[in-house]
C-alpha positions in Angstrom: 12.2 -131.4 -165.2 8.6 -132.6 -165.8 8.5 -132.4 -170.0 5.0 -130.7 -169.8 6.1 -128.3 -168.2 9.2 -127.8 -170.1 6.8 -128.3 -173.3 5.3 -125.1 -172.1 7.9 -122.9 -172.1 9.7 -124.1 -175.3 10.1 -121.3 -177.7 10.8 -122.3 -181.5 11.8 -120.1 -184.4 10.7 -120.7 -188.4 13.3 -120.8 -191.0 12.7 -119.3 -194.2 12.3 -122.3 -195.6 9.5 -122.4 -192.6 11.3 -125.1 -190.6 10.9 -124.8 -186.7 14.1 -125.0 -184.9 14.3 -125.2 -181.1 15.3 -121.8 -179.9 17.7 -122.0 -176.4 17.8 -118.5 -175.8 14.1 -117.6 -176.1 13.0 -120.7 -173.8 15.3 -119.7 -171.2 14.2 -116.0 -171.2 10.5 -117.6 -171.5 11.3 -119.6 -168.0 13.2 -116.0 -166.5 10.0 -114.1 -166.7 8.1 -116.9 -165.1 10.3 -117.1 -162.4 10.4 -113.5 -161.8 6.6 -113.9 -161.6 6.5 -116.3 -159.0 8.7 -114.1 -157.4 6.1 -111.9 -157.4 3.6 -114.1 -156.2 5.5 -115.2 -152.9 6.5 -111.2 -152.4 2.2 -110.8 -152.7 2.2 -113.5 -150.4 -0.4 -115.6 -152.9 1.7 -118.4 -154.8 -0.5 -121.6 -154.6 0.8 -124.7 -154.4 1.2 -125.5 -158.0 3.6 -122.4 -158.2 5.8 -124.3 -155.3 6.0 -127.1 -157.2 6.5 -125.1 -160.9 9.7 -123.8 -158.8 10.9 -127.2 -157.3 10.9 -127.7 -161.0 12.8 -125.0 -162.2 14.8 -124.8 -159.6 18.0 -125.9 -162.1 17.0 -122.8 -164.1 17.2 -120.3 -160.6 20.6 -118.5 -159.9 22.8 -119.3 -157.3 22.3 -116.3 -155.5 19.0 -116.3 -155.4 17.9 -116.9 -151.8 14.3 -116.4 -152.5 13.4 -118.4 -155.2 15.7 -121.2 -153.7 14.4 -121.2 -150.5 10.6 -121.7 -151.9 12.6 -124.5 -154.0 13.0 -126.5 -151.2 16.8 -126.3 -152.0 18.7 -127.0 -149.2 21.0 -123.8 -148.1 24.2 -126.3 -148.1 25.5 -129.8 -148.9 26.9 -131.9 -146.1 30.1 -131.9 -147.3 30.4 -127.9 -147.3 28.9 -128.2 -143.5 32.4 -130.3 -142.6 
């Protein structure tokens, strides 16, 4: 994943002591709700190219079963070995 882009989603807490630690849970929710508004975007039929390529580089952060998001990806539907 491009590290600006990462850079802009990463979500840190403060300590008490009012250290910043890196917080996992609140980037990955962070990323979710931008997904979901691309989502919204392709659905509006208005995503702009730099929304394709925020999702080709989120794309390890979009569920499985998400046929939308992963289509606009640029995912491919399946590997050559499950084609066999």
């Amino acid at each position: 994943m491009n590290v600006a882009l990462y850079a802009r989603f990463r979500q840190v807490s403060v300590t008490k002591t009012g250290k910043e630690r890196f917080d996992r849970k609140a980037t990955e929710k962070a990323i979710q709700g931008h997904l979901e508004h691309l989502r919204g975007e392709i659905l509006a039929e208005r995503i702009s190219y730099s929304g394709i390529w925020e999702l080709q580089e989120l794309k390890s952060f979009i569920k499985p079963n998400d046929v939308l998001l992963l289509e606009w990806a640029g995912v491919p539907e399946f590997e050559s070995e499950e084609i066999k």
